[in-house]
Steps between C-alpha positions, in 0.01 A plus 500: 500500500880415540705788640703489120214560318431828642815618414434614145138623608715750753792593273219586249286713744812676623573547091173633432496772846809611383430575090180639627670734790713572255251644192280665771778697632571541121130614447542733809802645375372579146214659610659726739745621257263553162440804600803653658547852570733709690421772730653845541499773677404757215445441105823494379540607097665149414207282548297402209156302501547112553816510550479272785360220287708188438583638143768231416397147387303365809419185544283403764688159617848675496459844491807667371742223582492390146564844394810550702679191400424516167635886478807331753553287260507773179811605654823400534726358812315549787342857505435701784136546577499861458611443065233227502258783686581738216429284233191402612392844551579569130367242319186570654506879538433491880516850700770587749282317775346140444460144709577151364318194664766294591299314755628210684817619447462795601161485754441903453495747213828553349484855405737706264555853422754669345275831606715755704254614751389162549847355605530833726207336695626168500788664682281740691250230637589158445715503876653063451812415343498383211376149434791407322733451807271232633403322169849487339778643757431238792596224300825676364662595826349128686327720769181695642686764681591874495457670154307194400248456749082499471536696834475865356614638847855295501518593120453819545746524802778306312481790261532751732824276630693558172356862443803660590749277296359620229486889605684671204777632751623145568426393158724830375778341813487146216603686210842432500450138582253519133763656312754241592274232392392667198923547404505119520213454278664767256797272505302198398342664227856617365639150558130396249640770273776346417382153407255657236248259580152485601374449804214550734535867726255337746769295654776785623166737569403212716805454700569859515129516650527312787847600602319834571213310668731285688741734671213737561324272691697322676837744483723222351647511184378179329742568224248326289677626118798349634342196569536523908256318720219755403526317168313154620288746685356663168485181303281375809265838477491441080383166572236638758386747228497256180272214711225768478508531094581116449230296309317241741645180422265163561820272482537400869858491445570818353226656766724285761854685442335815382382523864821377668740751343226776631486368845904485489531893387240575736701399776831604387348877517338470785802348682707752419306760572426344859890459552527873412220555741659324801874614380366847555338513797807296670748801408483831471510670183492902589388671187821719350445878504323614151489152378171309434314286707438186388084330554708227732690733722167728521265207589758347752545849647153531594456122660819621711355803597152337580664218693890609636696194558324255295750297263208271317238615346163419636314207242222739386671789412790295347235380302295845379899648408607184329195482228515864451857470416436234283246695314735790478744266342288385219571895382794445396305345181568835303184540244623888426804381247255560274659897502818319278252331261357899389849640515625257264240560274537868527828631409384888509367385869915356557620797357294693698641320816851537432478848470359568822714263735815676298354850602438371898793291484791563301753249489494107494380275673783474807441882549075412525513314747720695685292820453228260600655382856574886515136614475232258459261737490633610130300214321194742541633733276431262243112552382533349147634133610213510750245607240639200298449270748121627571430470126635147495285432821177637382513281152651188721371524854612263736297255655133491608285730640196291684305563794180430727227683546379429874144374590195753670173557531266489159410888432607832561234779408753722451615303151431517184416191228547511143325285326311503130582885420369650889660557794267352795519523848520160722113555564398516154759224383350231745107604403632510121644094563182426668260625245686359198604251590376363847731366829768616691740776266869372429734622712665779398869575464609884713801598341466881686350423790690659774437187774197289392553206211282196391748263362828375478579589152815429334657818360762516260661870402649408127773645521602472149168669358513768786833623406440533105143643532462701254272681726822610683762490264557583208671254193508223789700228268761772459835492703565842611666618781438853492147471585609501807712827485535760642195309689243301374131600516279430813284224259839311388660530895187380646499167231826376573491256779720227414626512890111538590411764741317589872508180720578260193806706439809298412818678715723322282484794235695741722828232433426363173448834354892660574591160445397489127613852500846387583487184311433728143795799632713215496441226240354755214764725446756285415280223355247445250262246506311374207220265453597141350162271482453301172303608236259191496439599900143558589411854493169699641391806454663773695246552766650169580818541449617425152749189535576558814163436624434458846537171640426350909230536707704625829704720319454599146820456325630559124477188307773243460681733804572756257805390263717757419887566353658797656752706424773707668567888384798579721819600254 
């Protein structure tokens, strides 16, 4: 037979291992899953019979893939995956904890709850980073390093680099710095209030984000609102951000430049990081007496104090610091403007504002900021602008909230199953599979184990069903602030989680929360803000946020970046 004949004969054979690899992994994958249960350490109330069971449309070729674009595409923009999450979980009437079969995508169940006591254990038990730094986050900041690595020891020790950055007494140190940025976005709102005409609020809340995120990380003022060098720098991170929501394009052209411009503001952060880098470790840069300490000076003052003398940094540390500060960059994408969007639909909630930033601090604006530089520690006193901004945050929270649930030994006899109405230990659950239904039991998913698990499950906390479970909280849809005053009930404290919490915690909140605080004392009183979006604009319901629905899968933003006319209300 001539060698070219044999060609097809091997292309086909190779054709026909791979389909059938393919549907018996399929088969495999189906089978272990049709019967999915979760095991617990003791019957909890909020299980109910078959709950487990693939209730949505399944379909055995594609599982609930069809399902998820189908509801993806339902909705407008591009919708984070919690609001796709929720509606899924009420069209079908699904409990507080349920799977999808998302298989090959994703290889594992992909479990959701919007259950309380389950996310506790997520947090308790469920020891890796979340998944989402390695899936999404390594392609963002261009490396494998630091905050972003598989390596749970060096992520885990990169956190406990920055921990004291964040420690609310240097944080408290930064609030000066925050009010003077939040005066110059005051003055660009002013300078919108007197043109009259609409525009989006996402753009100075942008800028006026990452001049905070900027100078606190690397102690330079980037003097981004008045279009200083910090400016490129944030256009660069917006470009970062948007390549993650941008529709795959099959035009090799368009694919072409698309992935030029994000290898050029790739490097255009990560050089200037790496020049701050080697700029600071070449001079010295003693921290000022009571003033904060930026996440450069503190990382360079370790390395010096590790290795005295040493005016280059060594290639592998250079390179954990460098993609952790990258990923810290990528904050300065501020998904918590959402807290304008309620106030302008709220006038009692503006009212109610005003009336307490006149009773803490009299005067204008000049004299605020002054009291501020005075005593920084004054913002506290302030407990119905924060409650505010946790209202706004539990209807809108930003970003997502995924993890991994490590991989262990099959069994623990100290668990509990659920499954058809009983509660069976992992004895009777294996002899139960084996009578009914013959073969090896599925494996099962631990979510309270305290060491032992049998799979590495996907899990997903919803955020935006956990924090308006009516379980919890009562008129969820409603914006109210003074549900959280004097303080809010243990149920309603324990839901919110928009910053995460235990190992997954995000530090971040201890700055971005005085920082909205500021942003309102300053902007709000003198200010109003009110929505301007076109009556033919799509609108959903107002679990999803009326009009200004959310919109972005890295950071849920209000639609069309929130167009708004302002107004000023100084005589």
């Amino acid at each position: 037979m001539h060698p070219l004949t044999k060609v097809p004969i091997v292309i086909g054979s190779v054709l026909v291992l791979t389909v059938s690899s393919l549907l018996w992994n399929l088969n495999a994958h189906r089978r272990r899953f049709r019967a999915l249960v979760l095991a617990i350490s003791a019957p909890p109330t909020w299980f109910a019979a078959n709950c487990f069971q693939p209730k949505p449309p399944h379909n055995f070729l594609f599982g609930h893939l069809v399902l998820l674009f189908r509801i993806t595409k339902q909705l407008p923009g591009t919708p984070p995956i919690a609001a796709v999450l929720s509606v899924i979980q009420s069209q079908y009437k699904l409990p507080d904890v349920f799977y999808l079969d998302l298989w090959p995508i994703v290889p594992d169940p992909f479990l959701v709850t919007g259950d309380l006591a389950v996310a506790d254990r997520f947090l308790t038990d469920y020891t890796r980073h979340p998944s989402v730094l390695k899936v999404a986050l390594q392609a963002l900041t261009g490396g494998t390093r630091g905050l972003v690595s598989s390596d749970m020891s060096e992520w885990y020790s990169s956190r406990t680099a920055i921990r004291t950055v964040f420690s609310v007494t240097n944080v408290q140190r930064f609030v000066p710095d925050m009010a003077q940025y939040s005066m110059e976005l005051r003055a660009a709102l002013l300078r919108h209030a007197k043109t009259g005409r609409r525009f989006p609020m996402i753009e100075p809340i942008e800028k006026w984000g990452a001049d905070l995120t900027f100078r606190f990380l690397l102690g330079e003022d980037a003097a981004v609102q008045q279009g200083g060098w910090g400016a490129q720098i944030n256009a660069d991170v917006q470009t970062l951000i948007a390549q993650i929501d941008s529709p795959v394009s099959w035009n090799p052209w368009t694919y072409r430049e698309r992935k030029k411009a994000l290898s050029c503001s790739k490097e255009r952060v990560r050089s200037k990081i790496r020049t701050a880098f080697n700029d600071a470790l070449r001079k010295e840069r003693p921290a000022a007496r009571n003033q904060f300490v930026p996440l450069l000076d503190s990382l360079t003052a370790k390395y010096v104090e590790e290795y005295p003398g040493r005016k280059d940094w060594d290639a592998d540390t250079m390179a954990q610091h460098l993609d952790t500060m990258v990923t810290m960059f990528l904050a300065a994408d501020v998904s918590s403007m959402y807290v304008f969007c309620h106030v302008a639909q709220d006038p009692a909630v503006a009212a109610e504002l005003r009336k307490e930033h006149n009773a803490v601090f009299p005067g204008d604006a000049d004299a605020t900021l002054e009291a501020i530089r005075q005593n920084p520690g004054k913002i506290k006193e302030l407990p119905y602008t924060t409650a505010v901004i946790k209202e706004s945050m539990r209807l809108r929270p930003p970003g997502l909230s995924p993890t991994i649930a490590p991989k262990g030994r099959d069994g623990n006899a100290d668990l509990s199953i659920f499954f058809l109405g009983k509660y069976l230990t992992m004895k009777e659950w294996n002899i139960l599979w084996r009578e009914k239904w013959y073969g090896t039991p599925p494996s099962v998913t631990l979510l309270a184990s305290s060491s032992n698990y049998s799979s590495n499950a996907q899990l997903f906390t919803s955020l935006l069903r956990l924090q308006s479970n009516s379980s919890y909280i009562s008129s969820p849809f409603t914006f109210d602030p003074t549900r959280w005053l004097p303080t809010p009930s243990s149920q309603l404290a324990d839901a919110w989680r928009p910053f995460q919490r235990g190992r997954h915690s995000c530090m971040g909140e201890n700055m971005m929360m005085p920082g909205l605080v500021i942003a309102l004392l300053l902007t709000v009183r003198d200010i109003d803000v009110a929505l301007a979006y076109d009556d033919n604009d799509v609108s959903l319901s107002p679990e999803l946020g009326g009009v200004a629905w959310m919109d972005g899968s890295f950071a849920a933003k209000p639609a069309k970046g929130l167009p708004v006319t302002v107004k000023g209300l100084l005589n």
